[in-house]
C-alpha positions in Angstrom: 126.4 75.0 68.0 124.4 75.4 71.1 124.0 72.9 73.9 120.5 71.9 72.7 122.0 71.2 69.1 124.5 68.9 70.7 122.1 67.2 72.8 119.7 66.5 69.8 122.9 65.3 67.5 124.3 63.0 70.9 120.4 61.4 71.0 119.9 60.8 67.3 123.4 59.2 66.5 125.3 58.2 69.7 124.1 54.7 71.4 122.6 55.8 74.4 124.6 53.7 77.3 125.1 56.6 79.1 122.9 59.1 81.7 124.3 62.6 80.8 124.1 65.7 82.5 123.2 68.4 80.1 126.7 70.5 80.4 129.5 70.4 77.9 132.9 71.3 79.3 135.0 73.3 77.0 138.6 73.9 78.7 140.0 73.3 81.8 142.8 74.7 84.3 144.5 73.0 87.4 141.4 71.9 89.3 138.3 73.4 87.2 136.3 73.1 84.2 134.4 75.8 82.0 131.8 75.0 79.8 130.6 76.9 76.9 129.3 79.6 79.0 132.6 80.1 80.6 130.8 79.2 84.1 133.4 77.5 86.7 133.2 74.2 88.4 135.3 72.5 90.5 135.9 69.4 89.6 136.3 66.8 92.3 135.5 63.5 90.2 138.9 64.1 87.8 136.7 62.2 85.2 136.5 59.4 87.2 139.8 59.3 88.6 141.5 60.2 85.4 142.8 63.5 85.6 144.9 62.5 88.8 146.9 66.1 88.4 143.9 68.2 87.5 143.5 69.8 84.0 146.6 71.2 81.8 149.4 70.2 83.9 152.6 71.9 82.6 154.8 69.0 82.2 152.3 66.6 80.7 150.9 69.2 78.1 154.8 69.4 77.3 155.6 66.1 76.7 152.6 65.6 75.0 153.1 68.6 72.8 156.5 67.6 72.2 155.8 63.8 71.0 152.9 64.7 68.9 155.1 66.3 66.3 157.1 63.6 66.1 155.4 60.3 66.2 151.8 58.9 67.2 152.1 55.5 66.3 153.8 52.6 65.1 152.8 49.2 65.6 153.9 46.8 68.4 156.0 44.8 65.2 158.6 47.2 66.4 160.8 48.1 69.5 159.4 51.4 71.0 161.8 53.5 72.7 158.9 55.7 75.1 157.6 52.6 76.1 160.5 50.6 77.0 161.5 53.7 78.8 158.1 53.8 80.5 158.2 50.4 81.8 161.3 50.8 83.4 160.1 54.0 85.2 157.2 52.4 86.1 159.3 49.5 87.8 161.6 51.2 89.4 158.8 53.1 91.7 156.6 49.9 91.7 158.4 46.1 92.2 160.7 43.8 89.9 158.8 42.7 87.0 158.0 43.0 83.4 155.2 45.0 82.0 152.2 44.9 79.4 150.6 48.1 77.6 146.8 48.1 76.6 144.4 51.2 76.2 142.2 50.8 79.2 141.6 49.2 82.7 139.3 46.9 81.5 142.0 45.7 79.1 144.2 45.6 81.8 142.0 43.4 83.7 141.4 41.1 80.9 145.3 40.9 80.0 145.9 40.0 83.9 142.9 37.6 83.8 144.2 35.7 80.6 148.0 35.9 82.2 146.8 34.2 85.5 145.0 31.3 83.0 147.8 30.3 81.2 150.2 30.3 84.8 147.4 27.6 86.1 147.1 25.8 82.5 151.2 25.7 82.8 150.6 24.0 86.3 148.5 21.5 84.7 144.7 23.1 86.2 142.1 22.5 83.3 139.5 24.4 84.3 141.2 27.6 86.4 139.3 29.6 88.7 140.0 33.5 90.0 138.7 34.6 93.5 137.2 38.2 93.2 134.7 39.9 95.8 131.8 40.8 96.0 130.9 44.4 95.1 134.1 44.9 93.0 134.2 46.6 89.8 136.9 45.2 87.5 135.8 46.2 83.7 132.7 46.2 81.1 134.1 43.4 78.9 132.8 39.6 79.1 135.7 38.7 81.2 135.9 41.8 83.6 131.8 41.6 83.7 132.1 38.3 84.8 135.2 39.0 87.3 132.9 41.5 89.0 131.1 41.1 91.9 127.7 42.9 91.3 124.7 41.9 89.6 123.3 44.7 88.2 126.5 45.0 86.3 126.4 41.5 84.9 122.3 41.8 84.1 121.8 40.9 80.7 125.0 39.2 79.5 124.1 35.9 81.1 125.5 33.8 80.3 128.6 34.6 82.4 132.2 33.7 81.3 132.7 30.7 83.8 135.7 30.5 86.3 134.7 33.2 88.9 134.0 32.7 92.3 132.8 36.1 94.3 133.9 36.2 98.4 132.9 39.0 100.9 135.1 41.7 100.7 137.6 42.1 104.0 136.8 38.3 104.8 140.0 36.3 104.9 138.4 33.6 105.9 136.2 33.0 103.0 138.9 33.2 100.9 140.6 30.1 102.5 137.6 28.5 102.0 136.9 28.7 98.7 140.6 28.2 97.7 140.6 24.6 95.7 143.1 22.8 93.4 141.7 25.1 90.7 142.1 28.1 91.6 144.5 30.1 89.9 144.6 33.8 91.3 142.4 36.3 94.2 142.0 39.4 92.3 140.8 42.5 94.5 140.6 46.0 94.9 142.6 47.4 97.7 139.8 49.9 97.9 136.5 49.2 95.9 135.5 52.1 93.9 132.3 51.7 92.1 131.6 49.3 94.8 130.9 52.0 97.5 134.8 53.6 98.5 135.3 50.2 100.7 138.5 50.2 102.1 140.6 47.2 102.6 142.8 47.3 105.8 146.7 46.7 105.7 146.2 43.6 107.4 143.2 42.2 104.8 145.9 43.0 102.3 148.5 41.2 103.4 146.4 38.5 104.8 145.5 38.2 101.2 148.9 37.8 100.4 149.8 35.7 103.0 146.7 32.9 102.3 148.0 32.9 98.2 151.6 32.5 98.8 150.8 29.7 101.2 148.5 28.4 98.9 150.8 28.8 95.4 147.8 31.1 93.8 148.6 34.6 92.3 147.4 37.4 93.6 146.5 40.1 91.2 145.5 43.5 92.1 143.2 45.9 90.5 144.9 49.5 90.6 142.7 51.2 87.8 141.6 53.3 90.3 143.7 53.4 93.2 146.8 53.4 91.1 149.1 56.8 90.2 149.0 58.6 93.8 145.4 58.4 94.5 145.8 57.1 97.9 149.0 59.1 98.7 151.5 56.6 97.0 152.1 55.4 94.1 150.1 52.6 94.4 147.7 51.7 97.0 149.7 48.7 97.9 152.7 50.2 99.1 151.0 51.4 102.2 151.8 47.9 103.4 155.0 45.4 102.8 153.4 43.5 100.4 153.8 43.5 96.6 151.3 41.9 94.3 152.0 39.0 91.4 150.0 41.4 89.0 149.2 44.9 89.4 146.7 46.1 87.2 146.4 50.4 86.0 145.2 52.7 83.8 143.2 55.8 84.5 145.2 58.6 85.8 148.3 56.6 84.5 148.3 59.0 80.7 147.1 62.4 82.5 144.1 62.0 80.6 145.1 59.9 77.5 144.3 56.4 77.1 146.2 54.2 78.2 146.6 50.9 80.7 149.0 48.7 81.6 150.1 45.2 84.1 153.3 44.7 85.8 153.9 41.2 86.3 156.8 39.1 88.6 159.0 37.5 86.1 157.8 33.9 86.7 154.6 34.9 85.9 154.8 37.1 83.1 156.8 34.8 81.4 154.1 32.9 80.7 152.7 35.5 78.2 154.6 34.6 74.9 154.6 36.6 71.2 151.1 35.0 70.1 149.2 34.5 73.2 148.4 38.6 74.0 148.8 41.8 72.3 147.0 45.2 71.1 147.4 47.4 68.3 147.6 51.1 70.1 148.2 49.7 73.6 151.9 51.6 74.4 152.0 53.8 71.5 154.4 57.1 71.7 152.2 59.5 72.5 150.4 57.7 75.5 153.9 56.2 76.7 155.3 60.0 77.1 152.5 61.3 78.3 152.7 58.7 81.0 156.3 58.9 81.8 155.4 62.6 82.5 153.3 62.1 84.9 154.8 59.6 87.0 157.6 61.7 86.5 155.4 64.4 88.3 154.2 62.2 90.9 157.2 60.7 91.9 159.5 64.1 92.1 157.2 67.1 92.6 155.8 66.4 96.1 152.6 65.6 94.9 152.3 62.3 96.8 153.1 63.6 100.1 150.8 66.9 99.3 148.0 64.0 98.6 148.6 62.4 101.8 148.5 65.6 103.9 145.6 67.2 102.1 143.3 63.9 102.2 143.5 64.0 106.1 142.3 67.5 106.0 139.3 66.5 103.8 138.1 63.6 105.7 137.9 66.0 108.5 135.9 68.3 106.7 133.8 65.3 105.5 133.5 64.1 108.8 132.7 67.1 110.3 129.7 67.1 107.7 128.6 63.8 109.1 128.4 65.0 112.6 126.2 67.8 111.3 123.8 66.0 108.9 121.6 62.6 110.7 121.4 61.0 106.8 125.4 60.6 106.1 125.9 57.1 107.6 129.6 56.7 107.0 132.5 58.5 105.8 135.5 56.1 104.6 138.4 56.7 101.8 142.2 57.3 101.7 144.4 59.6 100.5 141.7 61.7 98.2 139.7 58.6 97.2 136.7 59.2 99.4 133.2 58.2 99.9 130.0 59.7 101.6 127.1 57.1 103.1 123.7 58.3 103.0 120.6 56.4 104.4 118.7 57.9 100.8 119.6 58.3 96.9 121.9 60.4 96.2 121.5 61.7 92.0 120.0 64.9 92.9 122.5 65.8 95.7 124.5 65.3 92.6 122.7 67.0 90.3 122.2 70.4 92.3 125.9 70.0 93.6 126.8 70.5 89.8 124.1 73.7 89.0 125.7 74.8 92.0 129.6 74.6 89.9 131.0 70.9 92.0 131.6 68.1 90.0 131.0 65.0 92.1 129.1 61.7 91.6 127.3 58.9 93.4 128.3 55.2 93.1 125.9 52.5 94.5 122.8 54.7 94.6 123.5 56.4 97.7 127.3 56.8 97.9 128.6 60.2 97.5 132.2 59.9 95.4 135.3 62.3 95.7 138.3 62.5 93.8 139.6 65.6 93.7 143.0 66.4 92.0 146.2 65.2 93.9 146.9 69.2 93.2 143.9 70.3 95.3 144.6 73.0 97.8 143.0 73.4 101.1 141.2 76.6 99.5 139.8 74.4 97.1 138.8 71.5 99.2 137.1 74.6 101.5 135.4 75.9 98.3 134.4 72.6 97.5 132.9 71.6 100.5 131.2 74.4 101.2 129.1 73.8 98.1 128.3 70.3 99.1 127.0 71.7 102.8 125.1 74.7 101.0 123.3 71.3 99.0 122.8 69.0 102.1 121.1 71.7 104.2 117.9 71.8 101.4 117.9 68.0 102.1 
């Protein structure tokens, strides 16, 4: 079928909840895409953060492969050996704790949202309350809508699942303050994706965890994103001492299947008990060995450190874009989790960045996003950013 035949079946039968751009993708390889014309584009947005080791990665097609011919799914009624063996992996590179599988980071979110409520109902606090910030993005269910910090996201669905209370991001201080005997958890975003690439320092972070030990609240931290090597380790907290009471992922965590998850300290995952939570695909087979392949990947191919090395060489190159072009306002990220300021909308950079074969997108209405794969070389991150300067010098 051609690409107008698709477009005309997606707009008569699909719910139209999303802005497409009229390309389909039909294979990929390492850090590009093809689509039906065979044209190449390199993809620096890992479909939305996704595709952590590009497209097709050896081991992960293997173990995929592998575990397809054997078993898909069986239902959480029954011990499941890949993801008992996933867990474990998981902890071992993360902290002590015990761990929950779902099918998305919204689900996540919602199963670390519900955990945290029954802790403070156990404590005796009627009506909990969870500390988020402003401009976070934590999920498109009632609960995460509600959790997040941004209006336009919450248009609409008023009204809004009660027990939220939104502080400025980076603010310790309002966090103190708006700390009462019902709070139950702070739940941020070491860096805020959808909320612009805002980066929160080592010391907000372990401020953060400093105010909610001191305080007996949990803190619970939203990984979707930042999670499974994005920032150059495993997860974006271990660039400090600290360790969360709930870490939140999903994403990149099934190499492009779907699946999410929460680790949870011991005291507080116990409070989760056969009837309160569960899922009927979350941890099946097939996810749990896709999973254990990649962190697998991460964990003992050099990937991490490659990530860390590499994302210093493309915020130069960003930065060195910003010094040549009076509209970027900022340049901030980590790792290869980056983000572009502009003083104007940015869509059609977008748009003529992808006729021009570079996949990126724009967060906030004027906030260029990057998220190349971890595998990226400094070829490609040339390549790519060459295309992006070819686009900004029409502007």
């Amino acid at each position: 079928m051609s690409i107008n035949e698709i477009i005309e079946l997606t707009d008569t039968y699909l719910i139209s909840t999303y802005n497409r751009f009229p390309v389909i993708f039909t294979r990929g390889k390492g850090c590009y895409l093809y689509d039906e014309e065979n044209k190449e584009y390199l993809d620096f947005l890992c479909g939305l953060g996704v595709n952590n080791l590009g497209h097709g990665y050896p081991s992960v097609v293997y173990s995929i492969k592998e575990q397809i011919e054997k078993l898909l799914h069986v239902s959480n009624l029954y011990y499941i050996a890949q993801q008992a063996k996933l867990a474990e992996l998981v902890v071992k590179h993360a902290f002590a704790g015990k761990m929950f599988f779902c099918n998305s980071g919204a689900e996540a979110n919602e199963a670390a949202i519900k955990l945290a409520r029954l802790y403070a109902k156990d404590k005796g606090i009627t009506h909990p309350e969870i500390i988020t910030a402003q401009k976070s993005f934590h999920g498109r269910t009632l609960a995460t809508v509600a959790a997040t910090g941004q209006k336009k996201v919450q248009k609409g669905f008023e009204p809004l699942f009660a027990g939220f209370n939104y502080v400025p991001f980076q603010d310790l201080s309002a966090i103190e303050k708006a700390i009462n005997d019902s709070t139950a958890a702070v739940m941020i975003e070491p860096i805020q994706g959808e909320g612009g690439v805002h980066v929160g320092s080592p010391e907000y972070l372990m401020g953060v965890r400093d105010i909610c030990t001191k305080r007996g609240v949990l803190l619970i931290l939203d990984e979707v994103q930042t999670g499974l090597g994005r920032t150059g380790k495993l997860f974006c907290y271990q660039h400090t001492d600290i360790e969360p009471d709930i870490l939140t992922m999903a994403k990149a965590l099934g190499g492009g299947l779907p699946i999410g998850a929460i680790l949870a300290k011991k005291q507080t995952a116990d409070h989760f008990v056969p009837g309160t939570h569960a899922t009927t695909f979350g941890g099946n087979p097939l996810s749990c060995s896709a999973a254990m392949a990649v962190v697998h990947a991460l964990v003992n191919e050099g990937i991490l450190e490659s990530c860390q090395k590499i994302g210093l060489y493309f915020e130069e190159k960003l930065r060195e874009l910003q010094g040549k072009y009076p509209f970027i306002q900022e340049v901030r990220g980590k790792g290869l989790m980056w983000g572009m300021e502009l003083n104007k909308e940015g869509a059609q950079i977008v748009k003529d960045c992808l006729d021009q074969g570079l996949i990126i997108n724009c967060t906030m209405g004027n906030v260029l996003r990057f998220l190349p794969p971890l595998i990226i070389s400094h070829h490609e991150v040339d390549k790519g950013l060459a295309i992006l300067d070819k686009v900004l010098s029409k502007e």
